[in-house]
C-alpha positions as CSV (number, residue, x, y, z in Angstrom):
1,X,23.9,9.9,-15.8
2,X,24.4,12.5,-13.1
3,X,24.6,12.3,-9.3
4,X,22.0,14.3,-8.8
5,X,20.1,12.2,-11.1
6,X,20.7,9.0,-9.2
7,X,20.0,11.0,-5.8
8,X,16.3,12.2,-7.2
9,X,15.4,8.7,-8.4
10,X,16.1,6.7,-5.1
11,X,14.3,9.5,-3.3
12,X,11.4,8.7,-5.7
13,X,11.7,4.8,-5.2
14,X,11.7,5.5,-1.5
15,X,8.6,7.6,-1.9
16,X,6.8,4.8,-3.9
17,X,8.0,2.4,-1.5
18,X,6.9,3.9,1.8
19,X,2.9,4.6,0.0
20,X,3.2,0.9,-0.9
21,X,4.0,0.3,2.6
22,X,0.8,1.8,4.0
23,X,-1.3,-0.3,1.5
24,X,0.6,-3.6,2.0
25,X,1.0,-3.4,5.8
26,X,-3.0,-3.4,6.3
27,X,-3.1,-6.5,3.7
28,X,-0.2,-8.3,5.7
29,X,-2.6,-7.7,9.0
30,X,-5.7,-8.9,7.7
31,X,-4.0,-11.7,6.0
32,X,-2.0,-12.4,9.3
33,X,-4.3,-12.3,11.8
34,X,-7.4,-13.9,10.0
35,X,-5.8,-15.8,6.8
36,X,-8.0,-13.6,4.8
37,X,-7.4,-13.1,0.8
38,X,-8.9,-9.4,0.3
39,X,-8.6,-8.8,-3.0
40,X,-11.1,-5.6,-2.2
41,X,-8.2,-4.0,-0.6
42,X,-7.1,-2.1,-3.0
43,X,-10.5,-0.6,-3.8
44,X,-10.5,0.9,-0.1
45,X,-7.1,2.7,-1.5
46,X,-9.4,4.3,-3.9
47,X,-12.0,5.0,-1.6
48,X,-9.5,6.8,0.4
49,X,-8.5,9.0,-2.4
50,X,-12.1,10.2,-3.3
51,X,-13.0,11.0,0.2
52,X,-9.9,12.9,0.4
53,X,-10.1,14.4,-3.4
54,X,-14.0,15.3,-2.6
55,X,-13.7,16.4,1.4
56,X,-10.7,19.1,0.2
57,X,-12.7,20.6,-2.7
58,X,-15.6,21.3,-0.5
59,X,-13.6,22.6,2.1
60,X,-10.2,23.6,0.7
61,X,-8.5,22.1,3.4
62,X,-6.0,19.2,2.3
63,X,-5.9,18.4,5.8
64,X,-9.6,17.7,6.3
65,X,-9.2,15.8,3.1
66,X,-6.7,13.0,5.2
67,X,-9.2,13.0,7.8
68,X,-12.2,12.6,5.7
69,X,-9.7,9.7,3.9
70,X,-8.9,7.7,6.8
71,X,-12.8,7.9,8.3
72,X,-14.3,7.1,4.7
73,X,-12.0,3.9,4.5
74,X,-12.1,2.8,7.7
75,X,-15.7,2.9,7.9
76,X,-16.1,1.1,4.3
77,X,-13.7,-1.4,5.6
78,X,-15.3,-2.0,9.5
79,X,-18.9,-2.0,7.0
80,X,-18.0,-4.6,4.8
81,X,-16.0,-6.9,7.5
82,X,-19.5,-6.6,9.6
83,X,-21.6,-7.0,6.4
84,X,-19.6,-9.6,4.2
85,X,-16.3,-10.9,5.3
86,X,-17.1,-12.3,8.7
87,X,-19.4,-14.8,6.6
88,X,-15.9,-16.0,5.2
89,X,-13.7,-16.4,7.9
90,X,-14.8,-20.6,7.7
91,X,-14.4,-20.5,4.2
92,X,-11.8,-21.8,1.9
93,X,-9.9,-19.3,0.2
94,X,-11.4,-19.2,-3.3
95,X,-14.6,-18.9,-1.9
96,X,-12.7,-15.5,0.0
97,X,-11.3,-14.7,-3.5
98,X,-14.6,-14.9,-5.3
99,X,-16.6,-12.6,-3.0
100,X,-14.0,-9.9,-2.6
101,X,-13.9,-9.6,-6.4
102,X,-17.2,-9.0,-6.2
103,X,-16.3,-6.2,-3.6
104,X,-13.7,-4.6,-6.5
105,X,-17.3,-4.6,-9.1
106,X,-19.4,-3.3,-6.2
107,X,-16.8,-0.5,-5.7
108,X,-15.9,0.5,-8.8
109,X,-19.2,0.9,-9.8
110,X,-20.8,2.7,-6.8
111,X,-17.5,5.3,-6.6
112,X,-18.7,5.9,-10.5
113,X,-22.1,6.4,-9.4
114,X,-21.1,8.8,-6.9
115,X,-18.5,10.7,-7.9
116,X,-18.7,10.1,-12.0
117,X,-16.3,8.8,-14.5
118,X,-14.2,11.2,-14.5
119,X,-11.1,11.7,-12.7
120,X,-10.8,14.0,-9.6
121,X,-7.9,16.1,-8.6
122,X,-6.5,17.1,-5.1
123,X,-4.2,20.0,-5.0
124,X,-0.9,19.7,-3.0
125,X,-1.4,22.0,0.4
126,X,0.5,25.2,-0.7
127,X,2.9,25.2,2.8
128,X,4.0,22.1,0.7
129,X,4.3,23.2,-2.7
130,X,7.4,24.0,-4.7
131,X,11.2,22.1,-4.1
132,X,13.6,21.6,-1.9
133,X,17.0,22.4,-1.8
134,X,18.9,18.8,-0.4
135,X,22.5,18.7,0.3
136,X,24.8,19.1,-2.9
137,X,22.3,21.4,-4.3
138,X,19.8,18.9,-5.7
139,X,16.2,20.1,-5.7
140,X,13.1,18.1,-4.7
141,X,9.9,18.5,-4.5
142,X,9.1,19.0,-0.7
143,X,5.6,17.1,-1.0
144,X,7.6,14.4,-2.2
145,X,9.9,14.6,1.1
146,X,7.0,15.2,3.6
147,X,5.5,11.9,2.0
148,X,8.4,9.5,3.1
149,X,8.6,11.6,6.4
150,X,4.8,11.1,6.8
151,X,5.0,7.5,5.8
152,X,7.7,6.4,8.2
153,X,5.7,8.0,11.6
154,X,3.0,6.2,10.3
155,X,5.4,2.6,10.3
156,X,6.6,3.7,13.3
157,X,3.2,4.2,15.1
158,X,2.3,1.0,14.3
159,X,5.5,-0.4,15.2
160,X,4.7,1.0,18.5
161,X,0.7,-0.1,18.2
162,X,1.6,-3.9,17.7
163,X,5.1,-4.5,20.0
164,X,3.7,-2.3,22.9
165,X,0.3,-2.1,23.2
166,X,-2.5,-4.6,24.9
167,X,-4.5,-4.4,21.5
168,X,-1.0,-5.3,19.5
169,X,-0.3,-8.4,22.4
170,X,-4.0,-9.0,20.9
171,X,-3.0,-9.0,17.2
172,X,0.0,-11.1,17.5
173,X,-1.9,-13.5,19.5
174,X,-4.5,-13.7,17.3
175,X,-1.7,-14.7,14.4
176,X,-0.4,-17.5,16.4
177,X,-3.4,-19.0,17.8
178,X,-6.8,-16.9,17.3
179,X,-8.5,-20.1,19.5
180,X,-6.9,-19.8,22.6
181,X,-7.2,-15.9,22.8
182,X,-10.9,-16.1,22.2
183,X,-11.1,-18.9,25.1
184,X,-9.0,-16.2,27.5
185,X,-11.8,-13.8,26.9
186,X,-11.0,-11.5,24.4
187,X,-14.2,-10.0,21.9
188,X,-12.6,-12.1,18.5
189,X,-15.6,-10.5,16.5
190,X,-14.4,-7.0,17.4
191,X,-10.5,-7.4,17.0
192,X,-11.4,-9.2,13.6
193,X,-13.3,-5.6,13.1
194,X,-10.6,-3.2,14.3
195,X,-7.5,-5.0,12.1
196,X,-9.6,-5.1,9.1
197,X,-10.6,-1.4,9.9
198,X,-7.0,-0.4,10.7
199,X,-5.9,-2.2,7.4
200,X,-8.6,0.0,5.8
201,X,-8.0,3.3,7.4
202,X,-3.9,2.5,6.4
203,X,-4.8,1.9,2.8
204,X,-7.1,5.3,2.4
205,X,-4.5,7.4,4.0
206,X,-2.0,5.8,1.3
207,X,-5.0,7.0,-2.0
208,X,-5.4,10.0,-0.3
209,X,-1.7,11.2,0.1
210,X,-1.2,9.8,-4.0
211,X,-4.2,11.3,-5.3
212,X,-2.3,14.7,-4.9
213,X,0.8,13.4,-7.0
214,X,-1.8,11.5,-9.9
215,X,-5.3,11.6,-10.3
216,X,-7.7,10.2,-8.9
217,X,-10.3,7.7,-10.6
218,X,-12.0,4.9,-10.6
219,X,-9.9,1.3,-11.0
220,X,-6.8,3.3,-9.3
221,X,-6.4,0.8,-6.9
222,X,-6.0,-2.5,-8.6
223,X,-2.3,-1.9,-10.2
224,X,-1.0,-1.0,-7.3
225,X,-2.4,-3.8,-5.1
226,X,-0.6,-6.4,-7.5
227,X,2.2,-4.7,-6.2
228,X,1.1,-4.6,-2.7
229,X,1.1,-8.8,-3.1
230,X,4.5,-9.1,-4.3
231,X,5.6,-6.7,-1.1
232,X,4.2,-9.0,1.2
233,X,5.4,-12.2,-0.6
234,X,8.9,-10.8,-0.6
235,X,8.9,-9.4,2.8
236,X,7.2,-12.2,4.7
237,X,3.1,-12.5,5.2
238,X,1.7,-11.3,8.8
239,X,4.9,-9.2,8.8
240,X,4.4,-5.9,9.7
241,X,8.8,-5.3,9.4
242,X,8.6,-7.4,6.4
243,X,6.2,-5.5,4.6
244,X,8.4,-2.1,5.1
245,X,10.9,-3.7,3.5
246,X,9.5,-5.5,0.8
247,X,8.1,-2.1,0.2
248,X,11.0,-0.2,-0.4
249,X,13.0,-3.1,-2.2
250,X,10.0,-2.7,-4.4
251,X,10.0,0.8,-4.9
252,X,13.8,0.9,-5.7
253,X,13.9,-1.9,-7.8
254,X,10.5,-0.4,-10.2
255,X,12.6,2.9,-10.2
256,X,16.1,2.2,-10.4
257,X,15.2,-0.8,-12.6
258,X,13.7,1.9,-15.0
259,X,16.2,4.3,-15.0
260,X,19.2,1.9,-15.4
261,X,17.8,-1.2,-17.6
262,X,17.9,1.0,-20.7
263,X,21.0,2.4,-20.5
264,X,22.8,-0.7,-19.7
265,X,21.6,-2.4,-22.5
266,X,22.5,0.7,-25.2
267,X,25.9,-1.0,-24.1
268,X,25.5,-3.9,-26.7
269,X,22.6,-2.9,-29.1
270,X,21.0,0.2,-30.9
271,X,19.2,3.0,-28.6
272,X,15.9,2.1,-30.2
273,X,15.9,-1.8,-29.4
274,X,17.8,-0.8,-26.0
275,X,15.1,0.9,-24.6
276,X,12.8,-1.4,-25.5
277,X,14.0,-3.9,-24.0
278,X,15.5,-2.1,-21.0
279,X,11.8,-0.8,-20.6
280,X,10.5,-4.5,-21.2
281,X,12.9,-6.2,-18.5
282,X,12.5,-2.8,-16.0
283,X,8.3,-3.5,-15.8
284,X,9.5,-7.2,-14.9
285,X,12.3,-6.6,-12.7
286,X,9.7,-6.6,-9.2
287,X,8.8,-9.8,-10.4
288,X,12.6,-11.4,-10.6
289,X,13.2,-10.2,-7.9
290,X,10.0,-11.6,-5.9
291,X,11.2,-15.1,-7.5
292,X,14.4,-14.6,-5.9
293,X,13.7,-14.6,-2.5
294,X,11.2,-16.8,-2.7
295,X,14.0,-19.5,-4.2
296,X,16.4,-18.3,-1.3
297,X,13.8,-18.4,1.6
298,X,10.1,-19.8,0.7
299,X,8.4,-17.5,3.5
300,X,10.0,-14.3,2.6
301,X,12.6,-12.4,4.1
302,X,11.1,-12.3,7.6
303,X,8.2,-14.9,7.4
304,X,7.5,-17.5,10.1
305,X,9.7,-20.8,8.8
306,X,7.9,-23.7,9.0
């Protein structure tokens, strides 16, 4: 195993961590600020990724694409908040569970009824094309780079949106005590409808920006919002800081995990049974590590104690 080897693969757990960051900090806030299981989330990632895959074939403009990605899926998500979730906000969770499954089938099938069954493709913009060279001559692909780049002005406009703004004093309140904000005055219909838009916009930027490294199709969204769970659990739920770094723990751990698993266990048995195993223990290592925390500190690594 080579420096340079090591170097490209934390760059690429980084990368996966920061997209896993914009889909798990929208879950965080809608969970957060109105205790809201949305399993539908990650079907607005795939929304995001169609609008975007769609929008830049018809106009070859990857940029229009992210627009056209963030509009789609923040209007899908302010829709269905309007439409369906604001009859759940009384509800126990399973009944919350039930009807945003429903959502995922609603989804899936109305993307496949629009765009097809088959998958779509979005280009990486050609000022972005091609590697990189980093210090100590490793090469990288510069999408790759702009991604992370991209991904933390994005963490750190919403930093700036929830410490330092009168709609972030708004959200945070709304966490702590949604009841006493609504009796000072504030609309608690239309901040329940900007988060879960926000969450939504956050979550289609994070398709659209993937769908240019895999493709894009219908389902895309559910595997990665099983991971966009365990990043919240680990970080901390209604944790905007926790879900950054949940994120990336996640994203090194899945990569590293995968690239050092196998070779650690060729130590003690044959190649063939190593990377078996090492591949077996790597697709659970998230997982360990979510049950980790969780034994050292029940609310995540910077959730609310009780």
């Amino acid at each position: 195993m080579t420096l340079i080897l090591l170097v490209e693969q934390v760059l690429n757990g980084l990368q996966f961590g920061i997209m896993l960051f914009l889909l798990a900090a929208g879950l965080t806030l809608i969970f957060g600020v109105m205790g809201l299981i949305n399993l539908a989330h990650g079907s607005l990632y795939m929304i995001g990724a169609f609008c975007a895959a769609a929008a830049a074939a018809a106009t070859g403009s990857f940029l229009l694409g992210l627009v056209a990605a963030l509009a789609g899926a923040a209007a899908a998500g302010a829709l269905i908040e309007l439409l369906v979730i604001r009859r759940l906000y009384a509800r126990d969770h399973l009944d919350q569970v039930l009807a945003t499954f429903a959502l995922i089938l609603i989804f899936s099938e109305g993307t496949r009824w629009v765009f097809g069954s088959f998958p779509l493709y979005l280009d990486v913009p050609e000022a972005l094309a091609g590697p990189v060279t980093l210090p100590g001559g490793i090469q990288y692909p510069l999408y790759r780079l702009t991604l992370i780049g991209a991904g933390l002005s994005v963490a750190a406009g919403l930093f700036w949106l929830i410490a330092r703004t009168r709609i972030g004093v708004q959200i945070r309140a709304g966490e702590n005590d949604r009841e006493m904000i609504a009796a000072l005055g504030v609309d608690i219909d239309r901040l329940y409808t900007f988060v879960f838009a926000l969450g939504a916009a956050l979550a289609g930027l994070a398709g659209a920006l993937v769908g240019a490294i895999q493709s894009v199709q219908v389902g895309m969204g559910e595997p990665v919002l099983i991971l966009a769970f365990v990043t919240i659990v680990i970080g901390g739920i209604g944790s905007i800081k926790g879900a950054l770094v949940g994120a990336v723990l996640v994203g090194l751990t899945d990569t590293l995990g995968a690239l050092f698993l196998p070779a650690l266990f060729e130590l003690v048995m044959a190649p063939a049974a190593a990377t078996q195993t090492g591949a077996a223990l790597a697709s659970m290592a998230i997982y360990i590590l979510m049950a980790g925390v969780l034994i050292w500190r029940p609310t995540g690594l910077y959730g609310a104690r009780a």
